[in-house]
GURO-205899 format. One line per field, with one value per residue: residue number from 1; residue in three letters; x, y, z of N, C-alpha, C in turn. Coordinates in Angstrom, 1 decimal. Example, Ala and Ser with C-alpha at 12.3 -4.5 7.8 and 13.67 -1.06 7.14 Angstrom:
2
n	[1_2]
res	[ALA_SER]
nX	[13.2_12.8]
nY	[-5.7_-2.2]
nZ	[7.8_7.1]
caX	[12.3_13.7]
caY	[-4.5_-1.1]
caZ	[7.8_7.1]
cX	[13.2_12.9]
cY	[-3.3_0.0]
cZ	[7.8_7.9]
This chain:
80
n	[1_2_3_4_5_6_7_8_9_10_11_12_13_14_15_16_17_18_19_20_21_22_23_24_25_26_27_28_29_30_31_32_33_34_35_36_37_38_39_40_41_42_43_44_45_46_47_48_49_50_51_52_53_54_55_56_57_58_59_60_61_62_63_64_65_66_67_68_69_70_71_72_73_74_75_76_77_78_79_80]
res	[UNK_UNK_UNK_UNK_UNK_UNK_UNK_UNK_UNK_UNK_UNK_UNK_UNK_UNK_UNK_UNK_UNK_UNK_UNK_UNK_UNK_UNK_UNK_UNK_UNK_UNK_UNK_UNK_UNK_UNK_UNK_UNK_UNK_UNK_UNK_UNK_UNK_UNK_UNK_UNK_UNK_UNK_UNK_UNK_UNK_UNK_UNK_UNK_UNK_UNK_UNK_UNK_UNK_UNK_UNK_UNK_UNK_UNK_UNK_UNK_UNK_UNK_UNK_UNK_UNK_UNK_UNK_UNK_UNK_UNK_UNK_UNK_UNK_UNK_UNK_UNK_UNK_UNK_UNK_UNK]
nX	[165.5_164.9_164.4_165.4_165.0_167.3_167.6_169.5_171.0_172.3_171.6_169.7_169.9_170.2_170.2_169.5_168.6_168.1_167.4_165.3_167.4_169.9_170.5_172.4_174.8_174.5_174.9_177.4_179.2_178.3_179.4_181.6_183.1_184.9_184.4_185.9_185.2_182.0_180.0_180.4_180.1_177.5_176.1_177.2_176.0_173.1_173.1_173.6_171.5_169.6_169.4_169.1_166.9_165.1_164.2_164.2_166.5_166.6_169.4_170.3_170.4_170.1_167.9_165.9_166.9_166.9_163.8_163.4_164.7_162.8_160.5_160.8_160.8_163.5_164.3_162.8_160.9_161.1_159.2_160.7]
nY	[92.5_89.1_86.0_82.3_79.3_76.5_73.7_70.9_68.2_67.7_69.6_71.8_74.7_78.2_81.8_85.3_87.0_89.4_88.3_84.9_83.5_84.5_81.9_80.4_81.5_81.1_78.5_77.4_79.1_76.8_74.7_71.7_71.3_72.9_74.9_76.7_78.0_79.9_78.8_75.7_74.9_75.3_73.9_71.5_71.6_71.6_68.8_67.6_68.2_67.3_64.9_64.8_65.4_63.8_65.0_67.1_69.1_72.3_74.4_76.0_79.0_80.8_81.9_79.9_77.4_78.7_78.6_75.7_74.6_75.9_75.3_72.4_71.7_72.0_74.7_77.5_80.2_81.4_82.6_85.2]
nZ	[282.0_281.1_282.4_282.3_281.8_281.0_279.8_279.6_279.9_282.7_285.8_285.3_283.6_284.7_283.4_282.8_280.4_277.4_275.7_274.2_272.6_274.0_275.2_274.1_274.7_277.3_277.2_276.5_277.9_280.0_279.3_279.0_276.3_273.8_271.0_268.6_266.6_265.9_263.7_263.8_267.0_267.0_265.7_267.1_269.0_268.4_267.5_270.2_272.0_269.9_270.6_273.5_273.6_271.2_269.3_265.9_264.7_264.2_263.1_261.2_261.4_264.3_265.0_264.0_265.7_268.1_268.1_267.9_270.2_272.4_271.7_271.6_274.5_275.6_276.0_278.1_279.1_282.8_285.1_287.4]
caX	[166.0_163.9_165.1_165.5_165.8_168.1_167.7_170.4_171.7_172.3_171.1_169.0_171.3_169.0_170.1_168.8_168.6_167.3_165.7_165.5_168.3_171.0_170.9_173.6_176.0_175.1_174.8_178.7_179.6_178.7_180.2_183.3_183.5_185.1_184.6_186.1_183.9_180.4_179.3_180.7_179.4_175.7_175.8_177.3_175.0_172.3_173.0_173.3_169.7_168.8_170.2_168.6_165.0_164.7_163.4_165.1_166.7_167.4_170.7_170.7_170.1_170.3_166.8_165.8_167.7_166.1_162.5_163.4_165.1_161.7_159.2_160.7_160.9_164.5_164.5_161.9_161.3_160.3_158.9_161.7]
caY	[91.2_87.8_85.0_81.2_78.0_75.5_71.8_70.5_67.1_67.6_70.7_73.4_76.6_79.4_82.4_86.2_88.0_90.2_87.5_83.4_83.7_84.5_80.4_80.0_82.1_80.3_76.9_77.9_78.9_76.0_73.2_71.2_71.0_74.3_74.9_78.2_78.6_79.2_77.7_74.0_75.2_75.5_72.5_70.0_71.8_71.0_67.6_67.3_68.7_66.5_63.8_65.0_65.2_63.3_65.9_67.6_70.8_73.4_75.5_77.4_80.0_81.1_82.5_78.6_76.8_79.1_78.2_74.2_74.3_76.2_74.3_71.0_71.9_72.1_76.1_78.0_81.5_81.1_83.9_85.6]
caZ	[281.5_281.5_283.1_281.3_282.0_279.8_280.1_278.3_280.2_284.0_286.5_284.1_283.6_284.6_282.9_282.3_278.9_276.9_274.4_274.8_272.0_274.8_275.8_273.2_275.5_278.5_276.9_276.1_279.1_280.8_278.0_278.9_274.9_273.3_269.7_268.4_265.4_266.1_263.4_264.7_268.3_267.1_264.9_268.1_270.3_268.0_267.6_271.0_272.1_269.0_271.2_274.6_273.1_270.5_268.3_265.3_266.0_263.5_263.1_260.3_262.4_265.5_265.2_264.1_266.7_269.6_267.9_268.0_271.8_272.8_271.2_272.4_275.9_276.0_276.7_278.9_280.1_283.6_285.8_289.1]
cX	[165.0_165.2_164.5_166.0_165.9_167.9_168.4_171.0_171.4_171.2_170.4_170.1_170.0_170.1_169.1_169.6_167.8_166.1_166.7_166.9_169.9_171.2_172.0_174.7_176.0_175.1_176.8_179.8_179.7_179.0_181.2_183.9_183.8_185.2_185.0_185.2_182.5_179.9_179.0_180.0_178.2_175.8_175.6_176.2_173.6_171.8_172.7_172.1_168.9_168.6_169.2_167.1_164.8_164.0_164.4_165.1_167.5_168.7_171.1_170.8_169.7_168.8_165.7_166.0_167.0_164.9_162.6_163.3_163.4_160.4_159.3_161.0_162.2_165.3_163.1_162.0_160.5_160.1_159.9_161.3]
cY	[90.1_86.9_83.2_80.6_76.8_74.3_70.9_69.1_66.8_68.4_71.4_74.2_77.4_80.6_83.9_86.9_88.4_89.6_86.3_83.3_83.4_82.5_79.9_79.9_81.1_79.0_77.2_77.7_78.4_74.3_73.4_71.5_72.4_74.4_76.5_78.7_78.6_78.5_76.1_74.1_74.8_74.2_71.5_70.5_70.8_69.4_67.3_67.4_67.7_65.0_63.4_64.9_64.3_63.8_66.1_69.0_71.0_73.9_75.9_78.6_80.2_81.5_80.8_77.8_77.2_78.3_76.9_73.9_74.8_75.0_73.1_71.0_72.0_73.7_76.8_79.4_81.0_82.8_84.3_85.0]
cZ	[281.9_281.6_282.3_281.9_280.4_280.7_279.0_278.7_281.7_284.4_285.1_284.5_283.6_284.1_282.4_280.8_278.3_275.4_274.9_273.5_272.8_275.5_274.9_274.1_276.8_278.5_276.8_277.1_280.1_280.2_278.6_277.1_274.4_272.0_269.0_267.4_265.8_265.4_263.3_265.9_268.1_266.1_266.0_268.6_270.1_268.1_268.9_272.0_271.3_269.9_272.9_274.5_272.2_269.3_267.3_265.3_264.5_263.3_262.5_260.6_263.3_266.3_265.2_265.3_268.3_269.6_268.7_269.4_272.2_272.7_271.9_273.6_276.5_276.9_276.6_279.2_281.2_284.6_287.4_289.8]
């Protein structure tokens, strides 16, 4: 498993998984906000990253959305 850091507001969420994908789950699991549909989930998230960077952030896809957070420095792999 690789290990990831999220920078989403506060502290980074570090996180290991088997691809930079898995920051969904732990972006999730560390939200006050609970949206039962993913597809509301990955939109706010969106916006909200959009919000944190000032970039615009994908979410058509899950495979999109990883790209965006990456690219704009919002999610990292970092080395153990």
């Amino acid at each position: 498993m690789t290990k990831y850091r999220l920078k989403i507001g506060g502290e980074p969420i570090h996180f290991h998984s088997t691809s930079p994908q898995g920051f969904i789950d732990a972006w999730r699991d560390a939200s006050p906000y609970h949206w039962e549909d993913d597809t509301q989930w990955m939109r706010n998230a969106a916006a909200l990253a959009c919000d944190w960077s000032g970039k615009p952030m994908r979410y058509d896809t899950l495979e999109n959305f990883t790209q965006d957070m990456m690219r704009h420095g919002l999610l990292e792999e970092v080395s153990a």
